[in-house]
C-alpha positions as CSV (number, residue, x, y, z in Angstrom):
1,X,52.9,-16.0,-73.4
2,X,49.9,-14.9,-71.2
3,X,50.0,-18.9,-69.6
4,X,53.7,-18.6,-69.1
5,X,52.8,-15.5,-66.8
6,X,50.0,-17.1,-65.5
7,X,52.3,-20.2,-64.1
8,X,55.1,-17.9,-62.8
9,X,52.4,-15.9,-61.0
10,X,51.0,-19.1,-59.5
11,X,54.3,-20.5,-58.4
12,X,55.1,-17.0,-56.8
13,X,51.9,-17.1,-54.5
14,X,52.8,-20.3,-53.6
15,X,56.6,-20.7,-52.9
16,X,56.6,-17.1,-51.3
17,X,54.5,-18.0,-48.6
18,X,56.6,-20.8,-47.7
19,X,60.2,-19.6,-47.6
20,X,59.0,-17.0,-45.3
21,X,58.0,-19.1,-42.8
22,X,61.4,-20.7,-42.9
23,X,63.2,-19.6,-39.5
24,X,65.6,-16.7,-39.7
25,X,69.4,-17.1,-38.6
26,X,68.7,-15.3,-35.4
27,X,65.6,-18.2,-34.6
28,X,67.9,-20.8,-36.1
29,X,70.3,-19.4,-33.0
30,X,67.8,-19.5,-30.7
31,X,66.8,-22.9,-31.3
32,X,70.0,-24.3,-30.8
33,X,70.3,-22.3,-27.8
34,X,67.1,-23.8,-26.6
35,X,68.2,-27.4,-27.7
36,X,71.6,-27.1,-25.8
37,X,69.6,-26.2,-22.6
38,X,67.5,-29.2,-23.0
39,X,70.0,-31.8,-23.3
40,X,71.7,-30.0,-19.9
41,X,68.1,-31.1,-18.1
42,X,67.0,-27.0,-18.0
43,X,63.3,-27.1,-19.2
44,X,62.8,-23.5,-21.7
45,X,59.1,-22.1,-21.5
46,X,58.2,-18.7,-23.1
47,X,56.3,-17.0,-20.9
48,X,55.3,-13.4,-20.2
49,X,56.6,-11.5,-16.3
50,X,55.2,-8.2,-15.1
51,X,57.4,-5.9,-16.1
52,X,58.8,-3.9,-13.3
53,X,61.3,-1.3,-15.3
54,X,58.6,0.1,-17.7
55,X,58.4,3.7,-18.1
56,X,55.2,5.4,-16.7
57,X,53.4,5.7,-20.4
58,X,53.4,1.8,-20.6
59,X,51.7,1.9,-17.0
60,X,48.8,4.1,-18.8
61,X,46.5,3.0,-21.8
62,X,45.7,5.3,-24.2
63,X,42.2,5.6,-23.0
64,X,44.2,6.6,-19.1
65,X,43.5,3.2,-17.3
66,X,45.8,2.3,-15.3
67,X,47.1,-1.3,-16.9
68,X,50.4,-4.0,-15.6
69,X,52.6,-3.6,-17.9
70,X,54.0,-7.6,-19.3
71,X,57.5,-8.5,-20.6
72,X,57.9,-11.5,-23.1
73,X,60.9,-13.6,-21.7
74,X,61.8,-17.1,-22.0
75,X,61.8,-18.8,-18.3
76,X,65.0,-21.5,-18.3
77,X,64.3,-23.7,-15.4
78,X,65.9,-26.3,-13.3
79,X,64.4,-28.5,-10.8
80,X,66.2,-29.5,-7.4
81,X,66.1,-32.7,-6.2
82,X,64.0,-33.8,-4.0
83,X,65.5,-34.9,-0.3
84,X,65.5,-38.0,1.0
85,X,63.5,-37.1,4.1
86,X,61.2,-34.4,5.1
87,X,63.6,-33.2,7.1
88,X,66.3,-32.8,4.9
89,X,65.4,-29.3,3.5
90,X,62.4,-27.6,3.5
91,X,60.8,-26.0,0.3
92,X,62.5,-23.0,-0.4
93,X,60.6,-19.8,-2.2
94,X,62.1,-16.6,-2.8
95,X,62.2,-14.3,-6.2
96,X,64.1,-11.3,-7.0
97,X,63.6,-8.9,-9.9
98,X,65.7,-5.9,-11.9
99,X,63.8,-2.3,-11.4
100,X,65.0,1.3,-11.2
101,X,67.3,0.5,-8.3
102,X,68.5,-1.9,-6.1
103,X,68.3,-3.1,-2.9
104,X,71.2,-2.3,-0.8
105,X,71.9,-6.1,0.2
106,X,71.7,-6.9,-3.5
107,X,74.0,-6.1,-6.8
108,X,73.2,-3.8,-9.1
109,X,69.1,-2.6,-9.7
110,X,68.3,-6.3,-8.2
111,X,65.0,-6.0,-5.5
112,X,63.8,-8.4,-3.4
113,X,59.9,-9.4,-4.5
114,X,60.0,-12.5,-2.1
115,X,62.3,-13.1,0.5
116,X,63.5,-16.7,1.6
117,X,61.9,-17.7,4.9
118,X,64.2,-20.5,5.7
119,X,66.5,-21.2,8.7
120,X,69.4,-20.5,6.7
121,X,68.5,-17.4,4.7
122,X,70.9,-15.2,6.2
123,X,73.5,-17.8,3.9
124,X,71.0,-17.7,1.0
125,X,70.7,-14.3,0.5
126,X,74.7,-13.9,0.5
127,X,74.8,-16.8,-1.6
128,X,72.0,-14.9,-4.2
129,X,73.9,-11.3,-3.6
130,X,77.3,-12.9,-4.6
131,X,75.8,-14.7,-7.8
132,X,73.2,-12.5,-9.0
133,X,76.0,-9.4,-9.8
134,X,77.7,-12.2,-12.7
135,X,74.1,-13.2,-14.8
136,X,73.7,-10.9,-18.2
137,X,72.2,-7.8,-18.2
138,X,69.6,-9.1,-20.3
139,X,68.4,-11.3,-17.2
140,X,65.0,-9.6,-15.3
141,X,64.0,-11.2,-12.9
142,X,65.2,-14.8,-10.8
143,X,62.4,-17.0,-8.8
144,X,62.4,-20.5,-6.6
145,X,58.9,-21.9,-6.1
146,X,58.2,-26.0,-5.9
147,X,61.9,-26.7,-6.1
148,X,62.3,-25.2,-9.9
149,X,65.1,-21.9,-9.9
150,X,63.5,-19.8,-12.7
151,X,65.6,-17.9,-14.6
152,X,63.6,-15.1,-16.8
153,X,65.6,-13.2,-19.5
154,X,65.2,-11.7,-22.7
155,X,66.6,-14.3,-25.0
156,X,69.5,-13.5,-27.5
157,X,71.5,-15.9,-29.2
158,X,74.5,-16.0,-27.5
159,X,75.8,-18.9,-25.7
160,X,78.3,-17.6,-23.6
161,X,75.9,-15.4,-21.9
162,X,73.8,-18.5,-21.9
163,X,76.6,-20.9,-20.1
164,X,76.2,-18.1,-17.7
165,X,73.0,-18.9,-17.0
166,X,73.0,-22.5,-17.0
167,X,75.7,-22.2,-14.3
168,X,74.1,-20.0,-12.4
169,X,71.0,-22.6,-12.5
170,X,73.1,-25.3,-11.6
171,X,74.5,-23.6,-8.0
172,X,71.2,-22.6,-7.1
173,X,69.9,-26.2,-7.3
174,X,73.2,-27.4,-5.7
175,X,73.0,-25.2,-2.8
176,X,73.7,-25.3,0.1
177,X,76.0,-27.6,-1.0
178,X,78.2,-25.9,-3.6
């Protein structure tokens, strides 16, 4: 009897361990969430933003120092091609970010962080204005830098508010065409 015991005890510690690193349905969702943006060409990276909504006791450690506080977001990324020439466009930077309120040429709590210094902004920041007010709320914060739109949002597992994203990425590299 005791070695009966002694066998179920041992297969316990050992299958236990393994089912529960088995993924969860809401991972499962997020992997195929991740695996539809991939075969669309939108790179996923999980990366951490400065988080510009926190309330003031995350701006504070316990011991009072004054500390950044980080958000964990997944950055979904498209690349814009590059021009033929030089001369066709120039390298476009510019990031905007969700905070306790907005900037009045903006939707919604959207700020400016970085400003596009371009020729053609004045048509770039409409174009931004007009498509920023449609992404999720679950969106934070959108950047260009080195020809890759970076879009930074707490993940969840639904794909519509994801095909919202990936169109959004996809007129941002296709402007100023689209």
């Amino acid at each position: 009897m005791m070695t009966y015991i002694l066998i179920g005890l041992v297969l316990l510690f050992v299958v236990v361990p393994i089912i529960s690193i088995l993924p969860n349905e809401e991972q499962r969702a997020l992997m195929k969430l991740r695996k539809i943006a991939l075969s669309r060409g939108i790179g996923v990276e999980l990366t951490t933003i400065p988080d510009h909504a926190a309330q003031v006791e995350k701006r504070v450690s316990g011991s009072g120092r004054p500390m950044t506080p980080v958000l964990k977001v997944a950055a979904y990324r498209r690349y814009r091609k590059r021009p033929q020439s030089r001369h066709d466009l120039p390298a476009i930077s510019w990031s905007v970010f969700k905070a306790d309120e907005g900037d009045d040429a903006l939707p919604g709590n959207w700020q400016w962080q970085e400003q596009p210094a371009l020729q053609n902004s004045q048509s770039m920041k409409l174009f931004l204005a007009e498509k920023l007010e449609h992404l999720p709320e679950s969106v934070v914060s959108v950047t260009e830098k080195n020809r890759a739109v970076s879009v930074h949002w707490v993940e969840s597992g639904d794909t519509s508010q994801a095909e919202i994203i990936f169109s959004f990425l996809d007129d941002c590299i296709n402007w100023p065409d689209s």
